[in-house]
C-alpha positions as CSV (number, residue, x, y, z in Angstrom):
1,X,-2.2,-5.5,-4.2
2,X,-0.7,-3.5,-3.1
3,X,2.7,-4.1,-4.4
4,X,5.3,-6.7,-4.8
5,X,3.1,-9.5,-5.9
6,X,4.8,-10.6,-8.9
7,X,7.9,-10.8,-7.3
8,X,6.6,-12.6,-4.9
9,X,4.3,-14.6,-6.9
10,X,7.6,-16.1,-8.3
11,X,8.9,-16.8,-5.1
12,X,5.5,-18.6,-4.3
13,X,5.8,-20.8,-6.8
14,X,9.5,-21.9,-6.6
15,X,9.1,-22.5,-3.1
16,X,5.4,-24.7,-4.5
17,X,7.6,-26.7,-6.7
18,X,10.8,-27.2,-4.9
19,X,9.9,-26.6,-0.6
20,X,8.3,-30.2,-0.6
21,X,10.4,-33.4,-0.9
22,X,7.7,-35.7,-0.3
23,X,4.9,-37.2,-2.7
24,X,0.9,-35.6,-2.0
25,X,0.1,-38.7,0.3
26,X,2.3,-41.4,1.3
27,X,0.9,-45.0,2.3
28,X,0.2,-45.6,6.4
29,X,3.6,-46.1,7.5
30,X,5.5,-44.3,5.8
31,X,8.6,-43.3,6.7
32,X,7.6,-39.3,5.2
33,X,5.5,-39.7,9.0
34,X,6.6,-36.1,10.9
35,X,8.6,-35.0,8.1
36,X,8.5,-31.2,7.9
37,X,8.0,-29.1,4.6
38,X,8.1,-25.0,4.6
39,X,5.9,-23.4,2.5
40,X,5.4,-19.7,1.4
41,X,1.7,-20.6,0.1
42,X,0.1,-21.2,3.2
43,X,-2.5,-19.0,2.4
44,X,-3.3,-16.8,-0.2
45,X,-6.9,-15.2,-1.6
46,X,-8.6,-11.8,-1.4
47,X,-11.3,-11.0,1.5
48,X,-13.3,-8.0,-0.1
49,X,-15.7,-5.4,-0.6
50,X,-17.7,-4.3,-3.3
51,X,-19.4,-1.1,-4.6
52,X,-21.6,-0.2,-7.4
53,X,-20.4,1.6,-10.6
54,X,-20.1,5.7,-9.1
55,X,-21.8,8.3,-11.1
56,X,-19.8,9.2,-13.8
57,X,-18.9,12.6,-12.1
58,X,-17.2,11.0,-9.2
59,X,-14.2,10.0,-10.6
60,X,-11.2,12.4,-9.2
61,X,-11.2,11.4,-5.5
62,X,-11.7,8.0,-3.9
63,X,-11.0,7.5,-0.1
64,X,-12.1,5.5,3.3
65,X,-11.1,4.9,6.9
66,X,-9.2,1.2,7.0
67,X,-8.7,-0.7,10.8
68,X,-5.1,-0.4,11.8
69,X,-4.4,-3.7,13.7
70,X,-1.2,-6.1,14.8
71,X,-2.1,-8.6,12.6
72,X,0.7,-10.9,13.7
73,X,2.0,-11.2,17.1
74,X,5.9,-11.7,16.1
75,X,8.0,-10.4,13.3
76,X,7.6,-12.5,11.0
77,X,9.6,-13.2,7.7
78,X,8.3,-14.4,4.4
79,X,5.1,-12.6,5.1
80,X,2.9,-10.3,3.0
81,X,-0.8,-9.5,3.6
82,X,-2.5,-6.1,3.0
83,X,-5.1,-4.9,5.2
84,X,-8.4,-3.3,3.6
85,X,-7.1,-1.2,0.7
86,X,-8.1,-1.0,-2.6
87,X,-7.2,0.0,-6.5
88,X,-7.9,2.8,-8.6
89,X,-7.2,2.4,-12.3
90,X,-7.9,5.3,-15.2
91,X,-11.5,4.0,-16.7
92,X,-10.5,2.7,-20.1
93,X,-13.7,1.0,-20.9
94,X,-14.4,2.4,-23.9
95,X,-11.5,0.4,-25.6
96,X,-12.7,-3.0,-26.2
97,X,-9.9,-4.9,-28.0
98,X,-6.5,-2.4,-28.3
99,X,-3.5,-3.4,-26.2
100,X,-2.7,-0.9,-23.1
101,X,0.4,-2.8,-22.4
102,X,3.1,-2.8,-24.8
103,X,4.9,-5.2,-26.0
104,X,8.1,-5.6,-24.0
105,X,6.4,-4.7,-21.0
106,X,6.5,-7.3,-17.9
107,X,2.3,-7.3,-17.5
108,X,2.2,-7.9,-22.0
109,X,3.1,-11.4,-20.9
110,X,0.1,-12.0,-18.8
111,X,-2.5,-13.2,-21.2
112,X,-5.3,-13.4,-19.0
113,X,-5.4,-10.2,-18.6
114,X,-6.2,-9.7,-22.5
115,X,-7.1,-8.5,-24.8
116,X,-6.8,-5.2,-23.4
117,X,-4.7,-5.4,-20.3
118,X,-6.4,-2.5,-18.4
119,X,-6.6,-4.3,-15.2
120,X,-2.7,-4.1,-15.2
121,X,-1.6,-1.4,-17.3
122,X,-1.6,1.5,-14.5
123,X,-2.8,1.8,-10.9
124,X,-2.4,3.0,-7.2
125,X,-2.3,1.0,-4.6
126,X,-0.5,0.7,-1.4
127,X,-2.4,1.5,1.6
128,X,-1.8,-0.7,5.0
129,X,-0.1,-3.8,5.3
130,X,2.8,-6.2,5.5
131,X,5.1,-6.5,2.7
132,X,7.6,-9.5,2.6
133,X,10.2,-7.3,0.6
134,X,10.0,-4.9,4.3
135,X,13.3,-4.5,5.5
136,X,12.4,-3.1,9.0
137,X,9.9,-5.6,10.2
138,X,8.1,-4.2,14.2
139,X,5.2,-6.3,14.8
140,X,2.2,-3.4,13.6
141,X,1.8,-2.9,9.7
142,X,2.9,0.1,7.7
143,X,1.1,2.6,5.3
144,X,3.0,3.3,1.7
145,X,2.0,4.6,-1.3
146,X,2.1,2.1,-4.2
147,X,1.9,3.2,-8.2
148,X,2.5,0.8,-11.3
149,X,3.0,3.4,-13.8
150,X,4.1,1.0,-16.7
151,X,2.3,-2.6,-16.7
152,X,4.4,-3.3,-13.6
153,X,7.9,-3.0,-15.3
154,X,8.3,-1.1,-12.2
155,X,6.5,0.4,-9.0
156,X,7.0,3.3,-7.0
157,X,6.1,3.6,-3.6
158,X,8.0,6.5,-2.0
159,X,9.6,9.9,-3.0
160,X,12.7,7.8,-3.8
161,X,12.0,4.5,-3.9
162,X,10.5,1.1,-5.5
163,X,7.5,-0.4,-3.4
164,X,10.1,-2.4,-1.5
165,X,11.8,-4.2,-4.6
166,X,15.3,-3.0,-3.7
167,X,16.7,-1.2,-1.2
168,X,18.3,1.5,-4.2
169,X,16.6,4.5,-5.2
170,X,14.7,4.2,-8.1
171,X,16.7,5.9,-11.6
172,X,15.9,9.6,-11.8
173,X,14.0,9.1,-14.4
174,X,11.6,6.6,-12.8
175,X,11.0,8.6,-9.2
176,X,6.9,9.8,-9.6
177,X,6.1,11.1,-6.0
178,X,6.5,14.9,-5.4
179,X,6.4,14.9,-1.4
180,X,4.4,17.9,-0.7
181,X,4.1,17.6,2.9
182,X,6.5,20.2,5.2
183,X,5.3,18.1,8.1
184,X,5.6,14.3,7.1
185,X,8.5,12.1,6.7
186,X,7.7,9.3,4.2
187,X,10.4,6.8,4.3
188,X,10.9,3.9,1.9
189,X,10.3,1.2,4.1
190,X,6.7,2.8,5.1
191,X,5.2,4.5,7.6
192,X,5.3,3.3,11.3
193,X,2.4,4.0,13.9
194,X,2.5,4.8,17.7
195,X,2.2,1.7,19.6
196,X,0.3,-2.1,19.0
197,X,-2.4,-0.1,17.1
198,X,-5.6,-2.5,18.1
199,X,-8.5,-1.4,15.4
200,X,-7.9,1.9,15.1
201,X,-8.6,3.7,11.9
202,X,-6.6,5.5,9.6
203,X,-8.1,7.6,6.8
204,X,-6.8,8.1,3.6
205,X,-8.1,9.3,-0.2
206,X,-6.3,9.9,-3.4
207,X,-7.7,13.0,-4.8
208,X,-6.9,14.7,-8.6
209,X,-5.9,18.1,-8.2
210,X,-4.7,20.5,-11.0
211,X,-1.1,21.0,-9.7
212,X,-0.6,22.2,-13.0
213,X,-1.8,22.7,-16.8
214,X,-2.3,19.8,-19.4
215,X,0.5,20.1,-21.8
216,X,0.8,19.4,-25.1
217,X,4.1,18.9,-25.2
218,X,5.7,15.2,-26.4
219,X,4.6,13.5,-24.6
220,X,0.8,15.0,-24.0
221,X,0.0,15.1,-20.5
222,X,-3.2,15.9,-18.1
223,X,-3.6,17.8,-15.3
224,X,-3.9,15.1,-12.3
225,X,-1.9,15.0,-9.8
226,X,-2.9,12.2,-7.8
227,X,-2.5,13.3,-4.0
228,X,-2.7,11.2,-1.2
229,X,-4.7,13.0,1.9
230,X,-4.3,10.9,5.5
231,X,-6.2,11.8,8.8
232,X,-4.3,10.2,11.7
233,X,-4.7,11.1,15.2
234,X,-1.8,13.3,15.1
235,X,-1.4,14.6,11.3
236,X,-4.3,15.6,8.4
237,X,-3.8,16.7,5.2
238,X,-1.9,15.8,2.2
239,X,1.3,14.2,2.3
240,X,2.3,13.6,-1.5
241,X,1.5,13.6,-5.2
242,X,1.9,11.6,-8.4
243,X,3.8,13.9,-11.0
244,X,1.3,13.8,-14.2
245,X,4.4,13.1,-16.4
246,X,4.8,9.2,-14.2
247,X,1.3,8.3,-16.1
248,X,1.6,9.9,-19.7
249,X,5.6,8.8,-20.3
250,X,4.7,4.8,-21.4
251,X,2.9,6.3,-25.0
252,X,6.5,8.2,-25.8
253,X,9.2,5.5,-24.5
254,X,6.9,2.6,-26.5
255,X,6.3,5.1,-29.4
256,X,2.6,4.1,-29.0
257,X,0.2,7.5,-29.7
258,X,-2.7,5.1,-28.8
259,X,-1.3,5.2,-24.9
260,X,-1.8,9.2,-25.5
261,X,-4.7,10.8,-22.9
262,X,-5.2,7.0,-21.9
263,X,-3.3,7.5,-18.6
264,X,-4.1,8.4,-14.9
265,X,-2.8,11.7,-15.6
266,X,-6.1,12.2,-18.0
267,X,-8.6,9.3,-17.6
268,X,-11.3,9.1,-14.9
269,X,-10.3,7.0,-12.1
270,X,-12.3,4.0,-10.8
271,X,-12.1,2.0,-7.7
272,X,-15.1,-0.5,-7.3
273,X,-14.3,-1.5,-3.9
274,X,-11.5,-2.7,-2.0
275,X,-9.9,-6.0,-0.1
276,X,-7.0,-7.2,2.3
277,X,-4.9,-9.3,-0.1
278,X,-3.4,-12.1,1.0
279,X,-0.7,-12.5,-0.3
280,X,2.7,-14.6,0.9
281,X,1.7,-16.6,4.5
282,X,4.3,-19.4,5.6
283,X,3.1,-22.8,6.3
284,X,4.8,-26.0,8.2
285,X,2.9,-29.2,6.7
286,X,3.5,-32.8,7.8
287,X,1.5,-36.0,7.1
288,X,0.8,-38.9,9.9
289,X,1.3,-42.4,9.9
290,X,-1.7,-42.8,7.6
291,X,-0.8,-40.2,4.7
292,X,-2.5,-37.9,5.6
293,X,-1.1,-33.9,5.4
294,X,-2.0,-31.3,8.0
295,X,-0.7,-28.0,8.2
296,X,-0.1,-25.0,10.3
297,X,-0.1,-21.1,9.3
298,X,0.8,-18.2,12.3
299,X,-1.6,-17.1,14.3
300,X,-3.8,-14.0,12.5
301,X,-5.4,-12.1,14.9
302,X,-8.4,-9.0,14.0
303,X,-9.9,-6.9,16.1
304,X,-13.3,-7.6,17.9
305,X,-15.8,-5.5,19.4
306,X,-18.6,-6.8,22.2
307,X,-20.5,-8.0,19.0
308,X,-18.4,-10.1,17.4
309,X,-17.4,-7.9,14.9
310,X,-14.4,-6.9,13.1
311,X,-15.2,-3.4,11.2
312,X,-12.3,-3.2,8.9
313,X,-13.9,-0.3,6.4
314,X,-16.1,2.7,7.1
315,X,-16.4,6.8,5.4
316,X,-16.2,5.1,1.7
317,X,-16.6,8.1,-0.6
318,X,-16.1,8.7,-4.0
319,X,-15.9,12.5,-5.1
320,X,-16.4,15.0,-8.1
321,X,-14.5,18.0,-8.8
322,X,-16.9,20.3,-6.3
323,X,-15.3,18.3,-3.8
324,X,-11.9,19.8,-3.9
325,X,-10.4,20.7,-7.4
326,X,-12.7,23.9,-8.6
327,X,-11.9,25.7,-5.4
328,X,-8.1,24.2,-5.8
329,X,-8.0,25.4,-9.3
330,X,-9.6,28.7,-9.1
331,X,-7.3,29.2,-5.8
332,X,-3.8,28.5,-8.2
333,X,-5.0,30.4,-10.5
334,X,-5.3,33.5,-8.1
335,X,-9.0,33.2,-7.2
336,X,-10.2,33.1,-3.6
337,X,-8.6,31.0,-0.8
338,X,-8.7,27.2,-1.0
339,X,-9.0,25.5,2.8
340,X,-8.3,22.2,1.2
341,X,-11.4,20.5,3.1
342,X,-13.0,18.0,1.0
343,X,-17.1,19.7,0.1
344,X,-19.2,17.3,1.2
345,X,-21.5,19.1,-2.2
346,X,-19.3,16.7,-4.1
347,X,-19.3,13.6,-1.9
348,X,-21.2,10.1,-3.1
349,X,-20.7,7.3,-0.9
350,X,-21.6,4.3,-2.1
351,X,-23.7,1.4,-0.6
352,X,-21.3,-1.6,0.1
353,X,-21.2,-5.1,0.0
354,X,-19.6,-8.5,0.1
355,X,-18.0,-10.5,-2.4
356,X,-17.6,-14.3,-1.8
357,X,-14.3,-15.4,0.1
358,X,-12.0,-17.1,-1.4
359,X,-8.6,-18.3,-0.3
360,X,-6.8,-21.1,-0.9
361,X,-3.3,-23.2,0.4
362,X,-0.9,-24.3,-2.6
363,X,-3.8,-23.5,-4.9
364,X,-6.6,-25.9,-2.9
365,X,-9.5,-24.3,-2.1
366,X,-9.8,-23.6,1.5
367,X,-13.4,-25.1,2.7
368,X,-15.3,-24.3,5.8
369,X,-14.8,-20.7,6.5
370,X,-18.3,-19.8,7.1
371,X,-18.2,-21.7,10.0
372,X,-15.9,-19.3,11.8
373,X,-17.0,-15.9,10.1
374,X,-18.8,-14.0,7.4
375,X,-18.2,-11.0,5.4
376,X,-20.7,-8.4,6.3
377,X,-22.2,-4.9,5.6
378,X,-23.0,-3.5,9.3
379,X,-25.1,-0.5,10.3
380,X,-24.0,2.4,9.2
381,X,-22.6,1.2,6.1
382,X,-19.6,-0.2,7.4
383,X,-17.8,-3.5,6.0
384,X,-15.9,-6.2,7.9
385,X,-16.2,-9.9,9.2
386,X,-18.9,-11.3,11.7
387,X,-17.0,-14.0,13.9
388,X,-19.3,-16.8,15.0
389,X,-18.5,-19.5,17.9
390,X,-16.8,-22.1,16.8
391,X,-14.9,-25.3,18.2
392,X,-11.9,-24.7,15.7
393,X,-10.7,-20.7,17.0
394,X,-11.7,-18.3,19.3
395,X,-13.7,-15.0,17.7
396,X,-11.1,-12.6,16.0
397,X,-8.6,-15.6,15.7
398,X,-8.4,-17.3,12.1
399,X,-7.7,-21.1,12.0
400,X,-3.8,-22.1,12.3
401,X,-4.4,-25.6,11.4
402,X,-5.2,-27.5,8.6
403,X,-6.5,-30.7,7.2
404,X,-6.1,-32.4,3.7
405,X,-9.6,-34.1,3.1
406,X,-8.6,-35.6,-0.4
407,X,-8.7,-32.7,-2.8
408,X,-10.3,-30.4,0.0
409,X,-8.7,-28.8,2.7
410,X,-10.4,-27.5,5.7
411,X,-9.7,-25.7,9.1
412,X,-9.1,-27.8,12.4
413,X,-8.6,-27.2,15.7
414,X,-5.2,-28.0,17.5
415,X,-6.5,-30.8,19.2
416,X,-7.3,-32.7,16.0
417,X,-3.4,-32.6,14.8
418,X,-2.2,-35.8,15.1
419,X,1.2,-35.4,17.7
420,X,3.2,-37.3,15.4
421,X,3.1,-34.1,12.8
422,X,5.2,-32.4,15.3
423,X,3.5,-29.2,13.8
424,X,2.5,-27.5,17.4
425,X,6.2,-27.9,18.4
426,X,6.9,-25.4,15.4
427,X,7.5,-21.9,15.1
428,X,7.8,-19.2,12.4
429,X,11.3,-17.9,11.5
430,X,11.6,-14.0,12.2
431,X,12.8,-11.3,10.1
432,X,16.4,-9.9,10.6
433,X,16.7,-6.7,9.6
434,X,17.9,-5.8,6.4
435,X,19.9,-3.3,4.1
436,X,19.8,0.2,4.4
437,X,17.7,1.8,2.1
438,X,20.6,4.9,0.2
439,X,20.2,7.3,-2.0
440,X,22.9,7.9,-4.9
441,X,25.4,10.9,-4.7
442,X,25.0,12.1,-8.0
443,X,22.5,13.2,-10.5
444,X,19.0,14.2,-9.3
445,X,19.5,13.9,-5.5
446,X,22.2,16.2,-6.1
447,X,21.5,18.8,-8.8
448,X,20.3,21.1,-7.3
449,X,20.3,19.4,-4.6
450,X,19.1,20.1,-0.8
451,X,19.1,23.4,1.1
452,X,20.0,22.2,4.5
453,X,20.9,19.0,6.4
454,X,21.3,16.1,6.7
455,X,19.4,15.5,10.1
456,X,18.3,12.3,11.0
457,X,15.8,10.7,13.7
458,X,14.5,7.1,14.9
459,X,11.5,5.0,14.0
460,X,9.8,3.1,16.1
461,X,11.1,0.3,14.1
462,X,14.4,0.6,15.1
463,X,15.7,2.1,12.3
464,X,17.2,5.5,11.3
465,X,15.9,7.6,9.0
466,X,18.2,10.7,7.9
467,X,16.7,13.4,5.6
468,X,17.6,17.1,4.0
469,X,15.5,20.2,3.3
470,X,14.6,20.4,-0.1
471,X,12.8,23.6,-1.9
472,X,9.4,21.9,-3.4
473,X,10.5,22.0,-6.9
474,X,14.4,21.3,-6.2
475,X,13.7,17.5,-4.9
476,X,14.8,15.1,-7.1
477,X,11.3,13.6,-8.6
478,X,11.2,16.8,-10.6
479,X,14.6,17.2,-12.3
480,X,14.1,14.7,-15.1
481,X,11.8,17.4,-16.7
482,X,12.7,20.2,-18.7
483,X,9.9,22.7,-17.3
484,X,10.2,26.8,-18.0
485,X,11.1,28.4,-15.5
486,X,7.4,30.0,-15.0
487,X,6.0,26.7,-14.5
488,X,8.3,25.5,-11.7
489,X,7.6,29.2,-10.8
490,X,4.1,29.0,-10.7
491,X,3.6,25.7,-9.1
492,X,6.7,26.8,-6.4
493,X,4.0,29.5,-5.8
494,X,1.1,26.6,-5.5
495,X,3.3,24.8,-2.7
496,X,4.0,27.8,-0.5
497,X,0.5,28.9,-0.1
498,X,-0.4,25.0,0.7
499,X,2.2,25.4,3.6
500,X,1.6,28.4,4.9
501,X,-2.6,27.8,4.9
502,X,-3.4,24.0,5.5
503,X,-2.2,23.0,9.0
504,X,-2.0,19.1,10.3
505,X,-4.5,19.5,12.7
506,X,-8.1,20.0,11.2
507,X,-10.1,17.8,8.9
508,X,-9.5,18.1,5.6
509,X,-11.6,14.2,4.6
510,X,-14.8,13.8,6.4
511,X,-14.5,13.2,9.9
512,X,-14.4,9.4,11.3
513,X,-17.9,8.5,12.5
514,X,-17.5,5.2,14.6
515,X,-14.0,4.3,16.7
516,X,-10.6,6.0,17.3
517,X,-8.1,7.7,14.6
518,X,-5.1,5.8,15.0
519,X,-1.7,7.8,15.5
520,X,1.4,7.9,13.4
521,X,4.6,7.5,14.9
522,X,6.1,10.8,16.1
523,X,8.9,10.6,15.1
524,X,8.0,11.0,11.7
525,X,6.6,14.6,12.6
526,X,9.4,17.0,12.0
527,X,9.2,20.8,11.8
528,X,10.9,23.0,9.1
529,X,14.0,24.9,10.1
530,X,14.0,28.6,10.9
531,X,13.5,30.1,7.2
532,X,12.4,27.6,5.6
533,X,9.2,27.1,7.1
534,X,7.1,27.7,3.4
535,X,8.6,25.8,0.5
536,X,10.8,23.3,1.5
537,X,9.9,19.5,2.0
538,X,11.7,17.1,3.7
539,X,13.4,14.0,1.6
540,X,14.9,10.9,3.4
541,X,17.8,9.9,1.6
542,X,18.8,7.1,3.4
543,X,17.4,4.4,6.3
544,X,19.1,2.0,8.5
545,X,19.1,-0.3,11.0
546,X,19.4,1.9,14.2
547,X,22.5,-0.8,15.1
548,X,24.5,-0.4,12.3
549,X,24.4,3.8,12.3
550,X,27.6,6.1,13.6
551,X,27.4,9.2,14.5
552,X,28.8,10.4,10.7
553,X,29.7,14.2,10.2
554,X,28.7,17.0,12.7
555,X,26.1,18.2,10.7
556,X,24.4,15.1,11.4
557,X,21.9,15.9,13.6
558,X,18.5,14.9,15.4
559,X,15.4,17.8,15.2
560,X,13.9,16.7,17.9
């Protein structure tokens, strides 16, 4: 997913081998009757979508509209599930049997995913969701970006930041995302919506654009810049980029020429569908005076309409280059104005449909499910789950309790947990906040360093979020490179148009068809300072917990 799985993949599985102290099923009587065990692998699994293989001319934009939704109804900790998102990867499928991953590299160990490795040698993910590395948990999910540039040595989800490995900015020469947004703050921790969002939709597409030239230069590098377009309620447009250089660098720093052109900066992108990921969920589980174990999960709640439904995914498009990048292109390159709306000329959207459910608890299959919903294709070409009545959960509620039928395991209703579990009488621990989130004081962040600030302004998670003005090509993502003057030039150029001709409130994606947009927090709206309205982007540099903040130097200051 969508980040922060093989971290906490290893956490999984310490907590599978060392969170029980009892053996699999004790004899009636026993005195392990009531005794409690925490898990982190209460659930895990993928509930998906599928499309078919896009024309071989769609390949530079993906995007949909995903259901925003309080998927929990407390803060919880040790929790991680995305909700619908997907995975684009550069289409490598002409190499059959060569290595992508280098040896050295953190996914090179994963043998399953050889002989080539191209599931795991680059993608984007992100999208919205709960991550369990969040530090500033509020009840609703987040968006963030999410890129594994290098066979997940590392990730990078922010301007500054790792996709929530550590609360330290990434080394200069691992930061990827060029903010491009004047309007958008995009903090590390994600970004936070107005209220209990309850189905709403957000839209979002990566798109390709030509940013600037291919290069030749060591290492060789394409021309796509991998920009992330949102349509909220209250902002549209683009919000950030992937730097070409983040997907071309791995061929130089392994010394592999075969990695050369193989890169998202280059290669055709692909998608095939996408899923909520399950990811980390934690579990109570107890056995009864016969041996046998039960065990209870939090409460996940989706959103239902009068029909039963939960539409989760709708607007799935896949896009060529008469979508956006000729007209971006020829605009850069001095040609006729570019309005940044996405041509519907270059538009394919793809019939969906289901792929088999699958989730499991401590690596048992999870049996039953069908019962209580399906995955489904509605009218309209929309994907989600059809709820069914049940005696286990109400529609829109997924099954807290479970029961260990031998090597089976299947949902239950409350009433059928024996009392002597004592699993009803337990509740999930809740997240504390964490760490700030800080930029260094040296290095890129400072050299050249910002034009103005710092300012700073609260979430609606309750923590602080303090940012400076940067010029476009001055933030920090781009001092690692040794560009000519005329190309920082030329693409400073790029930026200032974009500002002063793509506002936040028209469509830019194809308008939603079915429900409500869902709105970001305000608070992450900002607007530029008197004379820096064209040019300059806004970089958080550090976020805190709102109760550890002090008031700091005079200059630190609310826009609002």
């Amino acid at each position: 997913m969508k980040g922060g799985w093989v971290l906490v993949g290893l956490l999984v599985f310490w907590w599978g081998v060392v969170g029980r102290s009892a053996a699999p099923n004790e004899p009636p009587g026993s005195s392990q009757t009531g005794k409690l065990i925490y898990r982190l692998n209460g659930l895990h699994g993928y509930i998906g979508f599928q499309t078919p293989p896009a024309p071989s001319e769609y390949c530079v934009g993906m995007g949909f509209y995903t259901a925003v939704w309080r998927l929990i109804d407390r803060r919880l900790a040790d929790f991680q599930i995305g909700l619908a998102g997907c995975w684009i990867l550069p289409d490598n499928s002409d190499n059959k049997d060569k290595p992508l991953c280098p040896e050295g590299t953190l996914a090179r160990q994963w043998q399953r995913r050889g002989p080539t490795w191209e599931s795991v040698f680059q993608t984007i993910e992100g999208g919205v969701g709960y991550w369990a590395g969040n530090q500033f948990r509020y009840g609703p999910p987040k968006f963030s970006m999410n890129a594994t540039p290098q066979c997940y040595d590392y990730e990078i989800g922010s301007p500054g930041w790792s996709f929530f490995y550590s609360r330290e900015a990434l080394p200069d020469d691992r930061l990827g995302i060029a903010q491009l947004s004047n309007r958008l703050l995009i903090p590390p921790d994600g970004l936070t919506f107005q209220g209990n969002p309850d189905g709403e939709f957000l839209g979002y597409t990566w798109m390709a654009l030509p940013f600037t030239d291919p290069s030749t230069d060591d290492p060789p590098t394409g021309e796509q810049s991998w920009t992330c377009f949102l349509s909220a309620a209250n902002f549209k447009g683009p919000i950030a980029y992937y730097i070409p250089e983040t997907w071309s660098k791995i061929g130089k720093l392994f010394k592999c020429s075969f990695l050369y052109g193989r890169g998202l900066d280059a290669r055709p992108g692909k998608m095939r569908g996408g899923a909520m990921e399950i990811n980390t969920v934690p579990a109570f589980e107890a056995q009864d005076s016969h041996g046998v174990r039960y065990c209870k999960i939090p409460p996940l709640r989706f959103p239902v309409d009068p029909q039963g439904r939960s539409v989760l995914v709708q607007e799935v498009t896949y896009y060529s280059k008469a979508a956006l990048y000729d007209a971006f292109k020829a605009w850069r390159d001095g040609g006729p104005a570019c309005s940044g709306r996405f041509d519907l000329k270059g538009a394919w959207k793809p019939p969906l449909s289901t792929r088999t459910v699958r989730l499991d608890q401590a690596g048992k299959q999870i049996l039953g499910l069908e019962g209580l919903f399906q995955t489904k294709v509605f009218e309209g070409n929309m994907w989600g789950l059809q709820w069914n009545d049940n005696p286990i959960s109400p529609k829109g509620q997924f099954p807290e309790y479970f029961k260990w039928e031998g090597e089976k395991i299947i949902p239950i209703s409350a009433q059928d947990v024996p009392p002597e579990t004592r699993l009803g009488q337990q509740h999930f621990k809740l997240a504390k906040p964490g760490g700030p989130y800080s930029s260094p004081a040296a290095g890129a962040w400072t050299q050249p360093g910002p034009k103005l600030g710092p300012f700073r302004v609260q979430l609606a998670d309750g923590s602080v979020v303090t940012y400076c003005w940067y010029r476009f090509i001055d933030q920090p993502s781009f001092q690692q490179y040794r560009w000519s003057d005329q190309k920082k030039a030329k693409l400073q150029a790029l930026v200032e148009k974009i500002h002063a001709s793509w506002p936040i409130d028209r469509d830019y994606m194809p308008p939603l068809k079915h429900g409500k947009l869902v709105a970001l927090d305000p608070a992450l709206l900002v607007t530029p300072p008197k004379g820096l309205e064209v040019g300059y982007v806004p970089i958080v540099t550090r976020q805190e917990w709102a109760a550890q903040y002090s008031a700091g130097p005079d200059n630190m200051r609310s826009q609002k």
